[in-house]
C-alpha positions in Angstrom: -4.0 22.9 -13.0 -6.5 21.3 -9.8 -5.8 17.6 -11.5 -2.1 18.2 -11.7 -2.2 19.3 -7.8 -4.6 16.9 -7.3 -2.4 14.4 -8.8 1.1 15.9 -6.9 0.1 16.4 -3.8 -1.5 12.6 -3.5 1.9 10.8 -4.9 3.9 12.4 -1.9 1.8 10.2 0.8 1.8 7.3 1.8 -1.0 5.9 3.9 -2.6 3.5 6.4 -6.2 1.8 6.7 -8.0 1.3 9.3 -9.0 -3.0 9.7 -8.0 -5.8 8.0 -9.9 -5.1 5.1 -10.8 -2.2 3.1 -14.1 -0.2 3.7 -16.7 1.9 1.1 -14.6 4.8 2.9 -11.3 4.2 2.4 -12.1 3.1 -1.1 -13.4 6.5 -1.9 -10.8 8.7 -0.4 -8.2 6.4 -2.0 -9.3 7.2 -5.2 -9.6 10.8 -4.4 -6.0 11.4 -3.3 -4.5 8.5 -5.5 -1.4 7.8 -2.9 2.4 6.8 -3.6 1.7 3.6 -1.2 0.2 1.8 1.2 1.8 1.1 5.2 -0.2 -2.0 6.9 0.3 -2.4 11.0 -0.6 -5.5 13.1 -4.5 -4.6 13.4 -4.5 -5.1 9.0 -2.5 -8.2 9.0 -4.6 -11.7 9.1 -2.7 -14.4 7.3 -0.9 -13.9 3.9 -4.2 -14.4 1.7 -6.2 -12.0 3.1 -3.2 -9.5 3.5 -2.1 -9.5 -0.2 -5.9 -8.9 -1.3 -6.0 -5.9 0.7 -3.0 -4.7 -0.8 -4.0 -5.6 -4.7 -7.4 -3.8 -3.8 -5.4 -0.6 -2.2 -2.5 -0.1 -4.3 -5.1 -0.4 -7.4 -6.2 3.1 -6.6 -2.2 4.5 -5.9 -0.1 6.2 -8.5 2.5 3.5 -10.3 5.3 2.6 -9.2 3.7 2.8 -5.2 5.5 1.5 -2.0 3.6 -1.3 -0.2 5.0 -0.8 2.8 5.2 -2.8 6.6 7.3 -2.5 9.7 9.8 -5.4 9.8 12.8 -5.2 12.1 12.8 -7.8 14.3 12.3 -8.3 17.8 9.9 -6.0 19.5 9.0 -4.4 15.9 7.6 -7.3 13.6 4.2 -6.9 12.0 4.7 -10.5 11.2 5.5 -12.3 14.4 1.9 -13.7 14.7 1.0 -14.4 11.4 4.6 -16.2 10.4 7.1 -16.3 13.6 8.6 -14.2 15.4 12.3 -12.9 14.2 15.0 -12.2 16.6 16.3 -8.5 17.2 18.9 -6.3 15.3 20.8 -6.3 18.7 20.9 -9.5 18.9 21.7 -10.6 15.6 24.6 -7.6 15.3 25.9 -9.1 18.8 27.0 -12.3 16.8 29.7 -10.7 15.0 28.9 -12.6 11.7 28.1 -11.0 8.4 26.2 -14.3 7.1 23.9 -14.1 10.2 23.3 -10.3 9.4 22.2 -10.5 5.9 20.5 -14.1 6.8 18.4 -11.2 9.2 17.8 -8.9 5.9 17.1 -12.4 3.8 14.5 -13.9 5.8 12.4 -10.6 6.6 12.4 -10.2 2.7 10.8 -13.4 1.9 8.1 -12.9 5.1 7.7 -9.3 3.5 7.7 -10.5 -0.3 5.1 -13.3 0.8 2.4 -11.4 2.4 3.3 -8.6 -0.8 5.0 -6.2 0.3 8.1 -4.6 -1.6 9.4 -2.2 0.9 10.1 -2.7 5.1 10.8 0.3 6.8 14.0 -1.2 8.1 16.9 -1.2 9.2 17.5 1.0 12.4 20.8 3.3 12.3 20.3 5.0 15.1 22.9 4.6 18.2 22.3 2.2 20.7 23.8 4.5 23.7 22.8 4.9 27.1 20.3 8.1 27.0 17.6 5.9 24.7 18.2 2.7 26.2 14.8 2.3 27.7 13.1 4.0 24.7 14.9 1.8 21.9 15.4 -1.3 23.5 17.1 -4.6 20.8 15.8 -2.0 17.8 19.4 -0.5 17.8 22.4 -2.7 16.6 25.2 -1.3 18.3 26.9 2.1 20.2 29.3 1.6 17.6 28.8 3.6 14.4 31.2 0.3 12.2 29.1 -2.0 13.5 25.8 -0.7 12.6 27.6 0.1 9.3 28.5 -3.9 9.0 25.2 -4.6 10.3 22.9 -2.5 7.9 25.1 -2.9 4.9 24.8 -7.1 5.5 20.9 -6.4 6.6 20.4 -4.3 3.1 22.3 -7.0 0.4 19.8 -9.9 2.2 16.8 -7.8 1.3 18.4 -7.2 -1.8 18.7 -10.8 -2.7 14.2 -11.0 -2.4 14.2 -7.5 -4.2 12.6 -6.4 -1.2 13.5 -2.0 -0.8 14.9 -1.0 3.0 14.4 2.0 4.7 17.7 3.8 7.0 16.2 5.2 10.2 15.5 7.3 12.3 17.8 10.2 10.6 19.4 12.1 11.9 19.6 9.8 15.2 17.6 9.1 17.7 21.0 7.8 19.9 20.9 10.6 22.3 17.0 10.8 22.6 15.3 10.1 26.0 11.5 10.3 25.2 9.8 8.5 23.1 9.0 10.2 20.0 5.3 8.5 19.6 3.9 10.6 22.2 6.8 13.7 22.5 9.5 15.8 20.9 12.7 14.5 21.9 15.5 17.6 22.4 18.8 15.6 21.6 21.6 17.4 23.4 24.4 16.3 20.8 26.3 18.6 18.9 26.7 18.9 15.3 30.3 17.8 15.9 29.1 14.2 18.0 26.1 13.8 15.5 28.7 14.2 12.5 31.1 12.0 14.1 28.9 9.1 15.7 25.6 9.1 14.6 26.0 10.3 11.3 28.3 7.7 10.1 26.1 4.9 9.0 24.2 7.5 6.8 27.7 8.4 5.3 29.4 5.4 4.6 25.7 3.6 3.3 24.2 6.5 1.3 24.8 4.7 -1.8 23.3 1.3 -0.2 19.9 2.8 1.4 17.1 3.2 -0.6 14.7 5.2 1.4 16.0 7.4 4.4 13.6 7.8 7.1 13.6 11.5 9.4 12.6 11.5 12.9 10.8 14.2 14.7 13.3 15.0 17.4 14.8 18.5 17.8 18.3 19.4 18.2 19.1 22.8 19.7 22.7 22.7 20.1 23.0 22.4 16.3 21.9 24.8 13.8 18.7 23.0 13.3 18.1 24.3 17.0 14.1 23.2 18.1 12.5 22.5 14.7 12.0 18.7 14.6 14.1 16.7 12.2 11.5 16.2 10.1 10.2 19.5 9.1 14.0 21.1 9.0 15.4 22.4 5.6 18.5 22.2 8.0 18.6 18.2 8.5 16.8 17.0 5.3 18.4 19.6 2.9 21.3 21.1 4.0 22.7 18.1 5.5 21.5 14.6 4.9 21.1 15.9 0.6 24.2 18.8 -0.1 26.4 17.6 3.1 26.1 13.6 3.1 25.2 13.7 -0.8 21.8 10.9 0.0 19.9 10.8 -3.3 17.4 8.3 -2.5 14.0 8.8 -1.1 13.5 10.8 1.9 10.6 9.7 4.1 9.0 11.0 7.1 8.3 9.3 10.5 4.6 8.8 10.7 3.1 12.1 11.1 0.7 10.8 13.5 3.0 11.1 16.3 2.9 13.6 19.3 6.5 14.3 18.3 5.3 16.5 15.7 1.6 17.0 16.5 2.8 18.2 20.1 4.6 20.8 17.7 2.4 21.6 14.7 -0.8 21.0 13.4 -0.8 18.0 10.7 -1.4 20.9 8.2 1.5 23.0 9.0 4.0 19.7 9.4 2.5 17.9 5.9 3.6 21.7 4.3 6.7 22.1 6.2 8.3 18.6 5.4 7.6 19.3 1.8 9.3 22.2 2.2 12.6 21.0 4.1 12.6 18.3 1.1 11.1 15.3 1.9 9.4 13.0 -0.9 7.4 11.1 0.8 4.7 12.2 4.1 4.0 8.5 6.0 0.1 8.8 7.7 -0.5 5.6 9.1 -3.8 5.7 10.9 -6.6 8.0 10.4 -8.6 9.2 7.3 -9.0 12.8 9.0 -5.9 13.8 9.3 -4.6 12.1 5.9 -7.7 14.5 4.5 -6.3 17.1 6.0 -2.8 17.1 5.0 -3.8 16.4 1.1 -6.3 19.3 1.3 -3.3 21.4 3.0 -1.2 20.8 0.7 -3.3 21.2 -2.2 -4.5 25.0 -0.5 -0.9 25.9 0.1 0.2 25.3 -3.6 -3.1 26.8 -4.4 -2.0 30.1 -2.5 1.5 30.3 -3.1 2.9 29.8 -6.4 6.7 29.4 -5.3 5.1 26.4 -3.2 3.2 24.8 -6.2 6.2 24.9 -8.5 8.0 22.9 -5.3 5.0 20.7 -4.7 5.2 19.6 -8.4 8.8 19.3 -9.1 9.0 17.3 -5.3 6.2 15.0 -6.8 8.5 14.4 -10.5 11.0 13.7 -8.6 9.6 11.5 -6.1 8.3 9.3 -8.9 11.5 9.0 -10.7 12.7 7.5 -7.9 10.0 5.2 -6.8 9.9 4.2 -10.6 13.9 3.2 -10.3 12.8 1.2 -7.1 9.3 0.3 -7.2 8.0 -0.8 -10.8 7.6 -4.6 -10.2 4.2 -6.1 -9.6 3.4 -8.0 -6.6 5.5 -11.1 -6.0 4.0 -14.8 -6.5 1.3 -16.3 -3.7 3.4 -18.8 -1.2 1.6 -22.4 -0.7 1.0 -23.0 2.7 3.9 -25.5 3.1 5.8 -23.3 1.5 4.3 -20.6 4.6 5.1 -23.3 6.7 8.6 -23.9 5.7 9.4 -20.0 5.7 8.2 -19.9 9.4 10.1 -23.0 9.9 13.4 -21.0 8.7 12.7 -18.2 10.7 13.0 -20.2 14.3 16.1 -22.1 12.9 17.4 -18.7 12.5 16.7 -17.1 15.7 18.0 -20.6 17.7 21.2 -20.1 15.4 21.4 -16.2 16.5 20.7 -17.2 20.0 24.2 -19.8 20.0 26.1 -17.5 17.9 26.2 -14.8 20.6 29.8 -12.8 21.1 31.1 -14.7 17.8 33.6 -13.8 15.8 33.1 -12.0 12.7 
C-alpha cells in the first residue's frame, strides 16, 4: 500500500531543477518521488544539446507518459529568446487580425519547443486583457475581447498541433480583473460570477474540446461563491465549474505552487492537499527540492491518515495517467542540426518582422 502511495502521489507533480544540469541530489529525489514531468526555466536552458540531455536524464526517473514542460508564449515570457530568438507577443500577434499569423505563433513555438525536447508549453494565455491587470500582464494577453482570444488560442493551439507539441489554457478562471501580481500576492478579483461567466469564461467554453491542459491561478474571488479561497485550491472553480459547469475533461494543472499567491495563504502542505482535493491532476513545483519534498511527503501523510483521501489520491493519480497517456506517450522528438537551429531562429525573426507590418490587418 506505501509503493502504491508512493507511486500516486509522485505522478500528480510535476517538477523543476535547480542548474542547467542535474546534480547527485536531484537524481536521488527524482527517483524517490518518480514525477509525471519535468518544467525547465531560463537558468536550465543552455543551447538545445545540453537542454535535451538534461531532459533524457530527468524524465528517465518520471512515470510514462510524463510532460516535459517549458514556458513559451512569446514576448516577455519565452524561455527560448536567448538560446533560439526572441518570438513576438500574443498581443501583438492577435492585433494582426489574421488566423495564418496566429497559428504561424503556435507553429513556430512548437518546433523551438520540439527541438530543445519538450512536448508540452504552458501556453497560450486566456485570460482578459482589460484595464485592472494592464501593468501586471502586459503583451501576455491577446485581447479584452473574449472572440478574439477564442480566434487567437484556437489558431495558436492547431499550430502546435501541427509539431505535436500539447498547450496549456491559462490562467483559469481569469486573471482579467486581477491587479497584483500573483507571484508574490493573492489577487481578490472583484468580478462577479455573472461578468466571469460572461467575459472571462468564454474562451474556456467555446475551446474546452481544443485545450489539452487547463492551468488554475491562485487568485480569490469573493463576490462569487468561491469567495477568498484561491482558484487553485477551490472545489468551487476546478470542480463545480471549470469540470460539471464548462464540461473541461482534459488535464487540470496548477500554477506553480511556489508563488506568494498561495504560500501567502497556505503552507505548501496544506495547498499540495487542498488542490488535490478541489480536483486538480497535476501540482506544478518549479524551483526548490524542499518544498517539492514536502508536498510529496504531505500528500503521502494525508492519504496515510485519511482513507476517503487515499481512495481520492489514487483514483486522481489513474486518472491523471490516462490522460497524460492519451497526450503524452511519444518519445522525445529528433535532435535539430545546427543549420537546421539556425534556420528555425532565422524563421522566427521573419515572423516577428511579418507580425510587426501586419498590425490592425484584416482577418
Amino acid at each position: 500500500m506505501t509503493d502504491n502511495l508512493r507511486h500516486a502521489a509522485g505522478s500528480v507533480m510535476v517538477v523543476g531543477l535547480s542548474t542547467a544540469e542535474l546534480s547527485g541530489l536531484e537524481r536521488a529525489w527524482l527517483k524517490l518521488i518518480r514525477p509525471a514531468g519535468i518544467i525547465l526555466f531560463r537558468r536550465n536552458i543552455i543551447d538545445a544539446k545540453q537542454t535535451r540531455a538534461v531532459l533524457k536524464e530527468a524524465t528517465h526517473y518520471c512515470t510514462t507518459a510524463h510532460l516535459r514542460c517549458i514556458d513559451i508564449e512569446g514576448g516577455t515570457v519565452d524561455r527560448l529568446r536567448d538560446a533560439v530568438a526572441p518570438m513576438p507577443s500574443a498581443q501583438t500577434v492577435a492585433a494582426t487580425g489574421k488566423p495564418a499569423l496566429m497559428q504561424k505563433h503556435g507553429e513556430l513555438i512548437a518546433r523551438e519547443a520540439s527541438a530543445f525536447g519538450f512536448n508540452a508549453t504552458l501556453a497560450p494565455v486566456l485570460d482578459l486583457a482589460l484595464p485592472e491587470s494592464a501593468k501586471v500582464m502586459g503583451t501576455r494577453t491577446a485581447s479584452a475581447d473574449p472572440e478574439t482570444v477564442v480566434l487567437y488560442v484556437r489558431a495558436f493551439l492547431n499550430g502546435l498541433k501541427v509539431h505535436s507539441v500539447a498547450g496549456c489554457g491559462k490562467h483559469f478562471p481569469g486573471l482579467g480583473g486581477g491587479t497584483l501580481d500573483s507571484h508574490l500576492e493573492t489577487p481578490a478579483i472583484d468580478r462577479s460570477t455573472a461578468e466571469l461567466w460572461r467575459d472571462d469564461l468564454v474562451p474556456y467554453r467555446q475551446l474546452k474540446n481544443e485545450l489539452p491542459m487547463v492551468m488554475v491561478n491562485h487568485a480569490r474571488y469573493p463576490k462569487t461563491p468561491g469567495h477568498n479561497d484561491p482558484a487553485s485550491v477551490s472545489r468551487y472553480w476546478i470542480t463545480t465549474v471549470l469540470m460539471e459547469k464548462i464540461g473541461y475533461r482534459g488535464l487540470i494543472f496548477s500554477d506553480d505552487l511556489e508563488m506568494g499567491g498561495i504560500l501567502n495563504y497556505m503552507p505548501i502542505e496544506e495547498a499540495s492537499i487542498a488542490a488535490i482535493r478541489a480536483g486538480m491532476h497535476l501540482i506544478e513545483i518549479g524551483h526548490g527540492p524542499e518544498l517539492i519534498l514536502r508536498a510529496y511527503e504531505a500528500l503521502i501523510g494525508e492519504a496515510e491518515k485519511s482513507a476517503a483521501f487515499r481512495k481520492l489520491l489514487i483514483e486522481r493519480a489513474r486518472s491523471c495517467a490516462r490522460l497524460r497517456a492519451a497526450r503524452f506517450s511519444t518519445p522525445q522528438s529528433a535532435a535539430l542540426s545546427s543549420s537546421q537551429l539556425s534556420k528555425l531562429a532565422e524563421s522566427i525573426r521573419a515572423f516577428a518582422a511579418k507580425v510587426e507590418s501586419s498590425q490592425g490587418g484584416a482577418a
